[in-house]
ZAMARGU-4260 file (C-alpha; in steps of 0.2 Angstrom, whole numbers, plus 5000, padded with zeros to 4 digits):
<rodrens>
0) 4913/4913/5188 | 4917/4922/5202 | 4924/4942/5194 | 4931/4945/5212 | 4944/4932/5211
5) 4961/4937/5203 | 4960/4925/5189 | 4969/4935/5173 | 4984/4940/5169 | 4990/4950/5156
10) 5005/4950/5147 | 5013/4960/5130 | 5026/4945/5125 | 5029/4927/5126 | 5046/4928/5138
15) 5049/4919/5154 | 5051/4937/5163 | 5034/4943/5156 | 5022/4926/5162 | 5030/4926/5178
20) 5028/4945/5178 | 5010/4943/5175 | 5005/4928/5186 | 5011/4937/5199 | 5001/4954/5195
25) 4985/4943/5192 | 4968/4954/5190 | 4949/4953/5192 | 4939/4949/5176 | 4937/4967/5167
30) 4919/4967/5163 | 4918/4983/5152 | 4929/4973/5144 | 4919/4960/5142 | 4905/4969/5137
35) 4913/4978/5123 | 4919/4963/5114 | 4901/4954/5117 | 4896/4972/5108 | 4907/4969/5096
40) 4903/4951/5091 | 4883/4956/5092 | 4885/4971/5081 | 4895/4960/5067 | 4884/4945/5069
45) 4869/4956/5065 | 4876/4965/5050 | 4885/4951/5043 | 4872/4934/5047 | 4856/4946/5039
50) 4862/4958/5027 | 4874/4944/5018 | 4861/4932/5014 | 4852/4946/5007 | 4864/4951/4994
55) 4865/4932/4990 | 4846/4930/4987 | 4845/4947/4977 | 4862/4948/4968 | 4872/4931/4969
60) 4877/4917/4982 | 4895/4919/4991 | 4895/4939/4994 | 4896/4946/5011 | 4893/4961/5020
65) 4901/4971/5036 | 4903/4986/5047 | 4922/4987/5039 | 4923/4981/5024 | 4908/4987/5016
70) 4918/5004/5021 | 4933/5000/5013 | 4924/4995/4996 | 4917/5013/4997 | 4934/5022/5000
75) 4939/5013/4985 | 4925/5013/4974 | 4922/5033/4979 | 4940/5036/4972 | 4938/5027/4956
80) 4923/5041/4954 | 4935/5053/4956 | 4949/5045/4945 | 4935/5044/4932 | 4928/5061/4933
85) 4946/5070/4936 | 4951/5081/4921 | 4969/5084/4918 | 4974/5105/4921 | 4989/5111/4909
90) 5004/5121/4921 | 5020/5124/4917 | 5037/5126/4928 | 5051/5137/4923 | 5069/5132/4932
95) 5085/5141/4927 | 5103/5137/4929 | 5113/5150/4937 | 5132/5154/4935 | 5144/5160/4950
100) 5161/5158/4957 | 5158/5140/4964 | 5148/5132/4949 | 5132/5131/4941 | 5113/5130/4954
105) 5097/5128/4947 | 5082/5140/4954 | 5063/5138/4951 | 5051/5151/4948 | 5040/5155/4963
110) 5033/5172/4963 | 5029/5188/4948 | 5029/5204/4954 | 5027/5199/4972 | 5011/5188/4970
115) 5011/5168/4968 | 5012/5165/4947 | 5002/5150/4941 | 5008/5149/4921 | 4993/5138/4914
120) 4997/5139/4894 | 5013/5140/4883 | 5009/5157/4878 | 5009/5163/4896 | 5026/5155/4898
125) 5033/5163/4883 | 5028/5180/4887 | 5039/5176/4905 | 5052/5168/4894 | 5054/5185/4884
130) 5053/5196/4900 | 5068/5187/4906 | 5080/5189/4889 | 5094/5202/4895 | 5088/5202/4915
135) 5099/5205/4927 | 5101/5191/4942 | 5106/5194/4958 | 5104/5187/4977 | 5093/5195/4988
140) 5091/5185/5003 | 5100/5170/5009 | 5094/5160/5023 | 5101/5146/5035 | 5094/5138/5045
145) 5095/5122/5056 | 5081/5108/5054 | 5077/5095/5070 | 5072/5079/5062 | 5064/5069/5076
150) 5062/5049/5075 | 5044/5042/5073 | 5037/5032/5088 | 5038/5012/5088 | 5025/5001/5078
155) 5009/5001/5080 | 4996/4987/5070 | 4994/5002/5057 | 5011/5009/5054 | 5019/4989/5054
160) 5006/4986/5038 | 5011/5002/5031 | 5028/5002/5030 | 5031/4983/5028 | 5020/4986/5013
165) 5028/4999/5006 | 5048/4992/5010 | 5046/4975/5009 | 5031/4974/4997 | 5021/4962/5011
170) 5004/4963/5011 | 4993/4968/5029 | 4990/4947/5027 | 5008/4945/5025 | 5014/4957/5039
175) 5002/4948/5052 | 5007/4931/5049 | 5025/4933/5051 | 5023/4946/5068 | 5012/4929/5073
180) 5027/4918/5073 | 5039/4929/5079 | 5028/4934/5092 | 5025/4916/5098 | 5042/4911/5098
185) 5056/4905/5086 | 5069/4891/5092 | 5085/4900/5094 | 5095/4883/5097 | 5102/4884/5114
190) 5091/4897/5121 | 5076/4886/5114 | 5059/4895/5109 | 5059/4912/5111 | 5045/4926/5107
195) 5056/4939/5099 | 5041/4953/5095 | 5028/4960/5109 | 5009/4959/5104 | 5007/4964/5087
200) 4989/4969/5088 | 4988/4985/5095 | 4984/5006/5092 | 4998/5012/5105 | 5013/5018/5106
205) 5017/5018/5123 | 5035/5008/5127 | 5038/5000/5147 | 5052/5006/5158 | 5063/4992/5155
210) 5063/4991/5139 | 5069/5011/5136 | 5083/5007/5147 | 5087/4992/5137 | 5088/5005/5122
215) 5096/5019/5128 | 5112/5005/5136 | 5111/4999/5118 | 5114/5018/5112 | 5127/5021/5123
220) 5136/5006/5121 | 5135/5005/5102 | 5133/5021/5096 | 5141/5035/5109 | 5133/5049/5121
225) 5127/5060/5107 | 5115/5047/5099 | 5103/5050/5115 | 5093/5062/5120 | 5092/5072/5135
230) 5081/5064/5142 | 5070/5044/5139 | 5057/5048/5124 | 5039/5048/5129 | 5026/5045/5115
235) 5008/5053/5116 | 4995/5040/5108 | 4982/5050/5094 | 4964/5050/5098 | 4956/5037/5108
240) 4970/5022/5108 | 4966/5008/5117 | 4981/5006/5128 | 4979/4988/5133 | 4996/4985/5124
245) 5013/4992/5122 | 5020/4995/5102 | 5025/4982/5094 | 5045/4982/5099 | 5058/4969/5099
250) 5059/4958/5116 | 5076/4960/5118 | 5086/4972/5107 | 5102/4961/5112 | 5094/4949/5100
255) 5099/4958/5083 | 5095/4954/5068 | 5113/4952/5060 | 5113/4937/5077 | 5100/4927/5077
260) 5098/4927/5056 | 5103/4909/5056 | 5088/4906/5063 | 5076/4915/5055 | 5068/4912/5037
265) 5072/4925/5025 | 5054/4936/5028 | 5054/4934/5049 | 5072/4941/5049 | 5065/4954/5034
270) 5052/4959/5048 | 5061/4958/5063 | 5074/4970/5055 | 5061/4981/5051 | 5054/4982/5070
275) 5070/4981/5079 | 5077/4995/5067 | 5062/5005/5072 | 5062/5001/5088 | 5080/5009/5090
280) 5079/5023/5081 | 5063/5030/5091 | 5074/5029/5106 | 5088/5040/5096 | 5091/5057/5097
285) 5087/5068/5083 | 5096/5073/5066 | 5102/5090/5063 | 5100/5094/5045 | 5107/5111/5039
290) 5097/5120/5026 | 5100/5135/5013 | 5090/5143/5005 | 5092/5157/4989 | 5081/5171/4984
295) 5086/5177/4966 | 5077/5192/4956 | 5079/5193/4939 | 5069/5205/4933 | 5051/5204/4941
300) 5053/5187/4944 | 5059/5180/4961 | 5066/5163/4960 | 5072/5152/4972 | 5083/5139/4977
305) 5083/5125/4992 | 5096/5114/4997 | 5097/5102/5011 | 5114/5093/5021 | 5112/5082/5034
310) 5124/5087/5050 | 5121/5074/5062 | 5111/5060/5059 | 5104/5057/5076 | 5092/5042/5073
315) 5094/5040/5054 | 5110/5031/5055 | 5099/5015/5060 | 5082/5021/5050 | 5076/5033/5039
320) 5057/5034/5039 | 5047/5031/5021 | 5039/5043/5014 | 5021/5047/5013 | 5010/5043/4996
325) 5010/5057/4986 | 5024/5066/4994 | 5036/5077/4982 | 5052/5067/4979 | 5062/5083/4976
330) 5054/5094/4991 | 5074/5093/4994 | 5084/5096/4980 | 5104/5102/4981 | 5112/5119/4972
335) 5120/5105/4962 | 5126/5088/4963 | 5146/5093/4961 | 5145/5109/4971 | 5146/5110/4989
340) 5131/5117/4996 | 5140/5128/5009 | 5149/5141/4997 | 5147/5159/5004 | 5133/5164/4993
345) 5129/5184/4997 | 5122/5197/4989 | 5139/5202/4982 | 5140/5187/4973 | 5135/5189/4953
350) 5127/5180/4943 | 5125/5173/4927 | 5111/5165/4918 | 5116/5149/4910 | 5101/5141/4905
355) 5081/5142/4902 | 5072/5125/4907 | 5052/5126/4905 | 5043/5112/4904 | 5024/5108/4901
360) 5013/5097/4917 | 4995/5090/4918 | 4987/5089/4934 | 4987/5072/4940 | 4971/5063/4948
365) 4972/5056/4965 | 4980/5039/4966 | 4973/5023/4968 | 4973/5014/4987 | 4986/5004/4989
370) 4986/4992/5005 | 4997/5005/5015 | 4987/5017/5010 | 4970/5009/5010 | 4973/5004/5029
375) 4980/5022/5035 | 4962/5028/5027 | 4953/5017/5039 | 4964/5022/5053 | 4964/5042/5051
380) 4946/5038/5049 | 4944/5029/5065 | 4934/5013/5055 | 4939/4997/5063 | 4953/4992/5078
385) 4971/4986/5071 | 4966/4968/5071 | 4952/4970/5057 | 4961/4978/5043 | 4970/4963/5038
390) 4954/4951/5035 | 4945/4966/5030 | 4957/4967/5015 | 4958/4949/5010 | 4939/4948/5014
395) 4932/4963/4999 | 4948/4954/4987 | 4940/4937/4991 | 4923/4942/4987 | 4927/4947/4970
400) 4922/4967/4976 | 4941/4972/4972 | 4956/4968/4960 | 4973/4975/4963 | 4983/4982/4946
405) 5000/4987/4951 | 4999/4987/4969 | 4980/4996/4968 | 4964/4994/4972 | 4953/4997/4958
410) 4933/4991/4961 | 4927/4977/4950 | 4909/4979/4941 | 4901/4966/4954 | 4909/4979/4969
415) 4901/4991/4963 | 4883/4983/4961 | 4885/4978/4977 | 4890/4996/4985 | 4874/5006/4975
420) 4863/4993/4985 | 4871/4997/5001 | 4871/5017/4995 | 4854/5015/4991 | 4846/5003/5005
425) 4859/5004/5019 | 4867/5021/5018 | 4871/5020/5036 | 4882/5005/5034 | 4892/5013/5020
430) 4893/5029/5029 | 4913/5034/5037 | 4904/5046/5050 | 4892/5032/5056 | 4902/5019/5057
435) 4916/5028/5065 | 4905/5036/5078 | 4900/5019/5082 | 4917/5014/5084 | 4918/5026/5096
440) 4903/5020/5105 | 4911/5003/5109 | 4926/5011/5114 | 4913/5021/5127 | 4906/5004/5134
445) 4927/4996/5136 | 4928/5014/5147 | 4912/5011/5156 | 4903/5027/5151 | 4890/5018/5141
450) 4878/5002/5142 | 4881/4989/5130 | 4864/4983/5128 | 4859/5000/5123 | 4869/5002/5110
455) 4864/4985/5102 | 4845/4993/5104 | 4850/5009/5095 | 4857/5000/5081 | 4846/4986/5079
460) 4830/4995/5079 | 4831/5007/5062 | 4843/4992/5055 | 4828/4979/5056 | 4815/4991/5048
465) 4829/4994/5033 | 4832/4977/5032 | 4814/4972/5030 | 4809/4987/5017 | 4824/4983/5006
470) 4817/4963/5006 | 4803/4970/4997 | 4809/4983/4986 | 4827/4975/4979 | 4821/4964/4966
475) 4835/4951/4957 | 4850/4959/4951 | 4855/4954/4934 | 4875/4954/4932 | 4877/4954/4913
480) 4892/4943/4907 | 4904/4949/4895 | 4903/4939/4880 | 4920/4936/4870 | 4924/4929/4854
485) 4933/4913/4859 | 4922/4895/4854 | 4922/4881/4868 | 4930/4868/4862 | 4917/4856/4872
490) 4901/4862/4865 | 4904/4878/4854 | 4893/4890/4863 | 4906/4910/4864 | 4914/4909/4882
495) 4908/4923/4896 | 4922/4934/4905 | 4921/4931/4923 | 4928/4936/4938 | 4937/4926/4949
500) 4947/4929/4966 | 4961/4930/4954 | 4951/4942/4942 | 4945/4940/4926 | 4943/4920/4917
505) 4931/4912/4902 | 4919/4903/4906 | 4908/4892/4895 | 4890/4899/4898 | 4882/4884/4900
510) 4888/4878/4917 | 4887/4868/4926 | 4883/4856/4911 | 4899/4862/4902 | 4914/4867/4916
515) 4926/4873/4903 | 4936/4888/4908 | 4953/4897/4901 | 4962/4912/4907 | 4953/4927/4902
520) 4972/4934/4890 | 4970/4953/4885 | 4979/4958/4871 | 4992/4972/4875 | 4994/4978/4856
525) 5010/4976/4856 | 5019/4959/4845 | 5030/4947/4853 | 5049/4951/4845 | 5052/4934/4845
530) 5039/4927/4832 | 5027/4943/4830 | 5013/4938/4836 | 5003/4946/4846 | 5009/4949/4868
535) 4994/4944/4879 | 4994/4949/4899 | 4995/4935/4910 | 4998/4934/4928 | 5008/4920/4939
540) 5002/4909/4954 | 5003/4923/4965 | 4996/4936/4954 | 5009/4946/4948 | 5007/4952/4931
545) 5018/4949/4916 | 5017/4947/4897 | 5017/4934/4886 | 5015/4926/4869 | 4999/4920/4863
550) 5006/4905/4856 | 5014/4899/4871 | 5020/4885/4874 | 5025/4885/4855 | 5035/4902/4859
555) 5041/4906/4875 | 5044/4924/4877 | 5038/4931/4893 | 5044/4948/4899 | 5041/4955/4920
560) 5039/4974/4911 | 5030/4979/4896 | 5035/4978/4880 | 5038/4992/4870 | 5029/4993/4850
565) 5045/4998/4843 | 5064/4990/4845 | 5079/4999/4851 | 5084/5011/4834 | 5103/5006/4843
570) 5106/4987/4844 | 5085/4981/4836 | 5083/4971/4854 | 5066/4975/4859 | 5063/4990/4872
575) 5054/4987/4889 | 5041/5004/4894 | 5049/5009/4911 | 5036/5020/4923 | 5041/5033/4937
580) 5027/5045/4946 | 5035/5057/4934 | 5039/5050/4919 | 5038/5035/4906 | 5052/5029/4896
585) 5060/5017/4885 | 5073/5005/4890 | 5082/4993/4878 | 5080/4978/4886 | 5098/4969/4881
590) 5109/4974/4897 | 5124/4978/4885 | 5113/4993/4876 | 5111/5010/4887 | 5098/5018/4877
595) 5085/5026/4886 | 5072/5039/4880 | 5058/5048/4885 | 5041/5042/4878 | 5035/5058/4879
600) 5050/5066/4869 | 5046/5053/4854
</rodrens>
């Protein structure tokens, strides 16, 4: 083909302004373009067609191998190491509750002395406790202080999986399929198919012209002047972005949600919202937030105090941004829920010590990837492009490499057979820094700066000599199967635990002349409060966990949360064990009882 003629076009959505947009701007074949994604392919094709079929001749048939997801097993098999190695480190934290003129405040201890305390035993935190009895309070420093909270840029691939994971529980699978068909078009009765989404694969965050005027007319008209900035919002794009794309925005934000829902299944409108909400709100202007904060010393002892009131919402009267895992929930806390926050506290104010609340912690180990969290790894780390963390994610669950326990990733025994090889034989595949700086190396040959063929060499070469020296010196993995105490009913041999694409199953050990399997149930410990046998853990069609009798059908109970050991002391229903990041408790499960309590009070 002639790469002279103008014969490709480009478009960002499926509209009748954008194809006629594009035919008209037609270009020349890119061929840096085309040599990257030949690259690309070759690179995968060589990792995946040579090094899979070795782990199915040394460790067993259907496992796989890649540039990404053999990555991605590593970030979650490394933090597993951690989890297991962690050791919890006792602290404590003192608050205390403050009388004035307008009410009660709470303050937390910060500093001794002028130096940052650290209380790491009870003893240390009585001998504070006695330091404090018959201090003196008073305010030493107030400050205010006005807090410009600015919107986050529109969706990219990354921050669309991210956030619909953790708002609308969808996983990066999930979220793809559905920006799929809004992207390719959804019948809006008289105005016929209509793509509703721009290209959802994608790193940038750039926005055209057209559609910030769109957004800043949509402002005006619905929300007033002061809801826009000064000026049209330019967003930056991190690192090395391919900008062949815009965000992933709404086509027309005239199309709302609350309008064209009738047409929409309950998940695209779910989405859609989600993106056109976003969308919006990066074109907003800021919110003011107003914040106080309270020095008090008491003694040698400075406490403080840190409040918080929004003034203007800006953007956050259409969306308020998640938060980031591991964030603190209470960063922001009010003086006090009844009180309002703008009382003239001053040093003249006095003060009155109401109450003493200390309270014992541990340390906490790093949590577990969850698929948001898991696919912002990959991006921060610069591993793969947008379009790959999807099928990376669904490729190490399929595989059997990965099983997800409450919305985490924890690494099955066969993963992590299958990553010591790769550690051991193929440390470059495994490796973040390599893999990322090849990344960047294709990224080099889509810019023109580097030949393709040359990186295919400098890979292939060291790749074949590892390749042929770990044929000769992995001999044949033996995977030991877990042997349970439950008969098959066919020929009597004890069934094996093995792990499916849905986890764990028995298996009788003499396949394939006997195919008997059963779901693998594990007791919880607990009895059923319906007939006192013992509560097994069972999981539905889709996977989701819940708890069941062990002589279902004959008794039916099932429960979504986990039993409790003992019934409610208040009504004898049985309890459920309700878990925050903070705190476990237990809940009577019969709506009509409000007892709650601590587990760690009991």
């Amino acid at each position: 083909m002639d790469t002279e003629e103008k014969c490709r076009i480009e478009f960002h959505e499926i509209t009748k302004h954008a194809i006629l947009a594009a035919v008209k701007n037609a270009r020349h074949i890119d061929m840096w373009r085309v040599d990257a994604q030949q690259a690309r392919r070759i690179l995968d094709r060589l990792v995946g067609y040579q090094l899979s079929p070795l782990l199915w001749r040394k460790v067993k048939k259907g496992l796989s191998a890649g540039r990404v997801q053999s990555v991605a097993l590593r970030l979650i098999a490394d933090r597993e190491e951690e989890i297991r190695a962690f050791e919890p480190q006792e602290y404590w934290t003192l608050t205390i509750l403050l009388e004035f003129s307008g009410g009660l405040f709470p303050a937390k201890l910060i500093k001794k002395r002028q130096q940052k305390i650290e209380i790491s035993t009870r003893d240390e935190m009585e001998a504070i406790l006695k330091e404090l009895q018959g201090a003196e309070f008073a305010i030493i420093d107030v400050r205010t202080r006005e807090k410009r909270k600015q919107p986050s840029p529109p969706f990219t691939t990354s921050s669309l999986q991210q956030d619909a994971h953790r708002r609308l529980n969808f996983s990066a699978k999930r979220t793809m399929m559905l920006a799929q068909q809004l992207y390719e078009g959804i019948d809006l009765g008289k105005e016929g198919s209509v793509g509703l989404i721009t290209y959802m694969r994608t790193d940038s965050v750039k926005v055209a012209q057209s559609a910030q005027e769109e957004g800043k007319a949509w402002i005006l008209d619905h929300f007033g002047a002061e809801y826009y900035p000064p000026a049209a919002r330019q967003y930056s794009n991190k690192g090395r972005a391919q900008e062949a794309h815009e965000a992933i925005r709404p086509t027309s934000l005239i199309r709302s949600p609350d309008s064209i829902k009738e047409f929409l299944k309950r998940d695209q409108l779910r989405l859609y919202r989600l993106i056109w909400e976003r969308f919006l709100a990066s074109q907003m202007s800021a919110a003011l937030v107003d914040t106080l904060t309270v020095d008090i010393l008491g003694g040698d002892c400075l406490f403080r105090a840190n409040t918080s009131q929004i003034r203007f919402p800006g953007y956050l009267a259409v969306y308020e941004e998640t938060r980031e895992e591991g964030e603190d929930p209470e960063a922001e806390k009010t003086l006090n829920d009844g009180t309002d926050y703008t009382l003239p506290l001053s040093a003249e104010e006095k003060l009155t010590l109401n109450n003493v609340l200390e309270k014992q912690h541990f340390t906490e180990p790093p949590p577990r990837y969850s698929e948001a969290s898991l696919v912002r790894k990959l991006e921060v780390e610069g591993i793969g492009r947008p379009s790959t963390y999807a099928p990376t994610i669904e490729t190490i669950k399929a595989r059997g490499y990965v099983v997800k326990d409450a919305k985490q990733f924890l690494p099955t025994e066969l993963g992590e057979i299958v990553l010591a090889l790769l550690k051991e034989f193929f440390p470059d595949i495994v490796n973040l820094e390599f893999t990322a700086n090849l990344e960047e190396k294709l990224d080099d040959i889509e810019e023109g700066k580097t030949p393709w063929k040359n990186v295919i060499r400098d890979f292939y070469g060291p790749f074949a000599v590892t390749l042929a020296h770990a044929e000769e010196s992995i001999g044949k993995v033996q995977i030991e199967d877990q042997v349970s105490d439950q008969l098959c009913e066919h020929c009597g041999c004890n069934m094996v635990v093995k792990m499916g694409r849905y986890g764990k199953f028995l298996a009788c050990p003499n396949f394939p002349q006997c195919r008997n399997t059963k779901p693998f149930l594990e007791e919880l410990g607990t009895n059923c409060p319906k007939c006192s046998r013992p509560l097994v853990i069972r999981r539905s069609k889709k996977g989701r966990k819940f708890y069941g009798c062990t002589a279902y059908p004959e008794c039916d109970f099932i429960s979504w949360e986990m039993p409790a050991p003992e019934p409610c002391p208040q009504c004898g229903h049985y309890m459920i064990i309700k878990q925050s990041k903070r705190q476990k408790r237990h809940v009577c499960a019969n709506s009509e009882c409000s007892y709650t309590k601590n587990i760690e009070e009991e």
